[in-house]
C-alpha positions as semicolon CSV with decimal commas, in nm:
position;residue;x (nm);y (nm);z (nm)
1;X;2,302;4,577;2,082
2;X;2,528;4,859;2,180
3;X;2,898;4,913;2,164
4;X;3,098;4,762;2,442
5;X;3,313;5,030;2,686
6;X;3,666;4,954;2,697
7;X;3,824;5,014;3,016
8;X;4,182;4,940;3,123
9;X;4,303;4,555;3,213
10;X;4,356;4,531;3,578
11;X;4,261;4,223;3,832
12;X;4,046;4,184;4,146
13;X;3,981;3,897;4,328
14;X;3,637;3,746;4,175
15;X;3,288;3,775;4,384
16;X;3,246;3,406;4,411
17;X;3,583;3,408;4,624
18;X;3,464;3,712;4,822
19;X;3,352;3,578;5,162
20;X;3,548;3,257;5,154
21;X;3,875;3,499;5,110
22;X;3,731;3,672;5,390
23;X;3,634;3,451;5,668
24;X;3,916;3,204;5,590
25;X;4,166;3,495;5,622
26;X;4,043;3,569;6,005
27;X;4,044;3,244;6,087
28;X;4,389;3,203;5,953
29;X;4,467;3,478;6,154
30;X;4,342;3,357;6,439
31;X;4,494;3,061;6,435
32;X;4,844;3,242;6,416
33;X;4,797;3,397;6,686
34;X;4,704;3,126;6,915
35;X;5,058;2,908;6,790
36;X;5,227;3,266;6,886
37;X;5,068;3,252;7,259
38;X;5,048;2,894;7,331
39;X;5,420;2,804;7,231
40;X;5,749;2,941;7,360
41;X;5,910;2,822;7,120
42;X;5,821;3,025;6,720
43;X;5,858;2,745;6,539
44;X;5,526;2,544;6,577
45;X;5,390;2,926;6,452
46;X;5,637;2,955;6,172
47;X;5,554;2,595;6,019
48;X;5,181;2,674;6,041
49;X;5,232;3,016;5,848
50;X;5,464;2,853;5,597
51;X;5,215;2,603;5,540
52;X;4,824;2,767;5,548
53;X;4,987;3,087;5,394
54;X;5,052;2,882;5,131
55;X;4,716;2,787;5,115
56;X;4,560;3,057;5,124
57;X;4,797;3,198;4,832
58;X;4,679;2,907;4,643
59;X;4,298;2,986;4,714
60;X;4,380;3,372;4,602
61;X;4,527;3,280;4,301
62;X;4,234;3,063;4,202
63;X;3,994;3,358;4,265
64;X;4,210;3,615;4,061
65;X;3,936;3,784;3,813
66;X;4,136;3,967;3,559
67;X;3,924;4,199;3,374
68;X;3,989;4,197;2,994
69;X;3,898;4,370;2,691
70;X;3,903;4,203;2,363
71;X;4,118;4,419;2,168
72;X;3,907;4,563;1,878
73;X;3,537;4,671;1,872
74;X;3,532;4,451;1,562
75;X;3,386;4,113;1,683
76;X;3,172;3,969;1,392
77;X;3,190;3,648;1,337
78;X;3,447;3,617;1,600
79;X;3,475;3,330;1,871
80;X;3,710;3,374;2,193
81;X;3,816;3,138;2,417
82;X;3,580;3,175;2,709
83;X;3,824;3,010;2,947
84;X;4,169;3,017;3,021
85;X;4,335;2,663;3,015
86;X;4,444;2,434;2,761
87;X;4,224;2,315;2,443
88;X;4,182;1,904;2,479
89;X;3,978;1,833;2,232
90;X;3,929;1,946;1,849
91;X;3,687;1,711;1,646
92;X;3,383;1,696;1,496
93;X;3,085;1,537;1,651
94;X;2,719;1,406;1,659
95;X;2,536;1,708;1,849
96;X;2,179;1,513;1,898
97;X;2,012;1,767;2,239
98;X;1,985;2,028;2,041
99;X;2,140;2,085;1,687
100;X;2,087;1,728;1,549
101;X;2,356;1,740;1,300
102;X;2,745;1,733;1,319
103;X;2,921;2,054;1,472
104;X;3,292;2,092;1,565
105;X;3,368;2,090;1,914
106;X;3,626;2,266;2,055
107;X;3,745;2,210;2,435
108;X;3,929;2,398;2,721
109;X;4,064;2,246;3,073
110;X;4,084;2,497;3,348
111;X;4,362;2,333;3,593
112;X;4,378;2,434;3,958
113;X;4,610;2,721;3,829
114;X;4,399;2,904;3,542
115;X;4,139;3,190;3,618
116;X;3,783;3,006;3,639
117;X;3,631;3,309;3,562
118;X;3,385;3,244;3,197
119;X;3,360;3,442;2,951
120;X;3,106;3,472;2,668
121;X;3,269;3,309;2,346
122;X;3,055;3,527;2,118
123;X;2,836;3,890;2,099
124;X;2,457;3,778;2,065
125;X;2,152;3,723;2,224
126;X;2,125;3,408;2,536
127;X;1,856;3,175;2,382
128;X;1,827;2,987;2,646
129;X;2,014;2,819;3,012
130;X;1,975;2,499;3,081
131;X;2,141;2,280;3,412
132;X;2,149;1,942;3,424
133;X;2,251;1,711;3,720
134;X;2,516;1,421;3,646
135;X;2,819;1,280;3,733
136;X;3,194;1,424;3,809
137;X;3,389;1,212;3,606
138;X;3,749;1,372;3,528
139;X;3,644;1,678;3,312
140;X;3,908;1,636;3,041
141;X;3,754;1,211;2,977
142;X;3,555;1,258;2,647
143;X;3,247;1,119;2,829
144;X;3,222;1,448;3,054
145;X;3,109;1,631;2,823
146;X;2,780;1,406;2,805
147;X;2,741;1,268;3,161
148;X;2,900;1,515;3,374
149;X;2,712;1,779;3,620
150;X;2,685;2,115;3,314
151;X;2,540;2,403;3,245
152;X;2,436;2,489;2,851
153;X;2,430;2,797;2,723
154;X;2,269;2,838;2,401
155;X;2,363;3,208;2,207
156;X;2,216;3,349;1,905
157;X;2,482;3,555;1,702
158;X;2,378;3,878;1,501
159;X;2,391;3,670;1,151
160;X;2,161;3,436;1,349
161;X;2,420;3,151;1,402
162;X;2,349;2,925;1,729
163;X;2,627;2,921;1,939
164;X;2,631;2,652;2,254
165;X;2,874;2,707;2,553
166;X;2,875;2,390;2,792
167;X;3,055;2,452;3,101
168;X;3,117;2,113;3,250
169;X;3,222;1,968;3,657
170;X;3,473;1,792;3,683
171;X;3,607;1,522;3,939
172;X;3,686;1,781;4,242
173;X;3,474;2,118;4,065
174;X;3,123;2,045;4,173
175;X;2,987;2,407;4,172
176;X;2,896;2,563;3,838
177;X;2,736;2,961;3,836
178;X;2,615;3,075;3,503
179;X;2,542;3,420;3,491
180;X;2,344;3,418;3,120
181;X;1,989;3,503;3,170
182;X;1,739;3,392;2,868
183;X;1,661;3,652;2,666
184;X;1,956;3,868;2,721
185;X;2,203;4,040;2,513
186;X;2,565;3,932;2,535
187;X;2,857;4,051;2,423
188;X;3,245;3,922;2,413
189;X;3,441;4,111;2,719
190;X;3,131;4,005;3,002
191;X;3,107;3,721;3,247
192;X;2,883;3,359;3,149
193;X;3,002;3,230;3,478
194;X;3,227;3,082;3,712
195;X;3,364;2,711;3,808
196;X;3,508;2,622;4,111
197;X;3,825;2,421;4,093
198;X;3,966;2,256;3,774
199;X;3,679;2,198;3,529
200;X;3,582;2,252;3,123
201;X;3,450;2,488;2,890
202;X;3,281;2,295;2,576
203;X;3,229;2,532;2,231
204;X;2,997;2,376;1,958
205;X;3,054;2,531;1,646
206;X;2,880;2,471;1,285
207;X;3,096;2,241;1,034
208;X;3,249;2,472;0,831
209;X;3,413;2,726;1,089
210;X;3,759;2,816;1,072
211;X;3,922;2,689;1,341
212;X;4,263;2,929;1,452
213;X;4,374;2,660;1,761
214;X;4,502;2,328;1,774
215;X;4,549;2,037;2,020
216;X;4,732;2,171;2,338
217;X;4,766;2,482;2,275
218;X;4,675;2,747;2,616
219;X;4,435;2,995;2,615
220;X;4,332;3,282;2,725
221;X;3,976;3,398;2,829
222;X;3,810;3,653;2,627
223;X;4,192;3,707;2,460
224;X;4,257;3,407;2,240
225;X;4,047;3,390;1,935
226;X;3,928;3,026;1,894
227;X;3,742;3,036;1,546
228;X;3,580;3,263;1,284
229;X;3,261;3,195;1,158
230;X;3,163;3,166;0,802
């Protein structure tokens, strides 16, 4: 695997918010301008701007992409947050799909207000994707993790470690895109995906790991490092 390119930070709005940016914005804009022709009076026009600019500030926020850099080359046995949001859980738990054995999972909510941009936690190779249909129970409930619409992402570190990323729905997200492709190298600094709306970011670690966050503490995506590896 080659060395990553640093570039500088900057933000751009995020491709998954592209069109609806777009086509909302003219038809915002049309709107306005039939309140500005169909009422003497401004104020109908004024309320309608104060309110659906709003909006649409809110929607632009949500589709902010910052693009980071992790801030040294030096990423072994490194874990990042691949989310920005807050971590709700910490524990260790019975990981029977695919590890069959205890690991330590660690847990991010994304509220309306974080970036939903995803980040990969680790540099490796993508073992495999796998989707699986379920529920959208409230993504920060313990039982979303299990029975909740996800996406798992299983990565294969250079020491060989298995790494798996879950990125859960929640309650109003129902649209999960995971960019991993099987087979591929990954590194820290590039995209695993996107959620729309308020959702979860699941990290299952092996027992053992050093864990640098703790309950309720924020995060930041591709910034905050979450654990080191043994």
């Amino acid at each position: 695997m080659g060395k990553r390119i640093k570039k500088l930070k900057k933000i751009r709005i995020h491709r998954e918010g592209t069109n609806t940016l777009l086509y909302g914005g003219i038809l915002l804009v049309a709107l306005a301008l039939i309140f500005w022709y169909s009422f003497d009076s401004k104020i109908p026009f004024a309320i309608f701007i104060a309110i659906f600019g709003t909006v649409y500030a809110i929607v632009t926020n949500f589709y902010r992409c910052p693009i980071r850099y992790f801030g040294t080359d030096d990423t072994e046995r490194i874990v990042v947050a691949p989310a920005d949001g807050k971590i709700v859980v910490v524990e260790e738990v019975d990981e029977n799909r695919y590890f069959h054995d205890r690991r330590i999972m660690v847990s991010i909510f994304m509220s309306l207000w974080n970036v939903h941009a995803n980040w990969f936690p680790v540099d490796g190779r993508v073992k495999f994707v796998k989707h699986f249909n379920g529920n959208f129970h409230k993504a920060w409930l313990p039982k979303a993790s299990e029975e909740n619409e996800h996406a798992d992402v299983m990565i294969t570190t250079p020491d060989g470690v298995d790494i798996l990323c879950r990125q859960i729905a929640g309650a109003v997200a129902r649209r999960i895109v995971t960019y991993a492709k099987k087979g591929e190298d990954c590194y820290i600094d590039e995209h695993l995906g996107f959620i729309k709306l308020g959702s979860r970011v699941d990290i299952y670690l092996p027992v053992g790991t050093e864990i640098c966050v703790k309950m309720g503490q924020a995060t930041t995506g591709d910034q905050t490092v979450i654990a080191k590896l043994k």
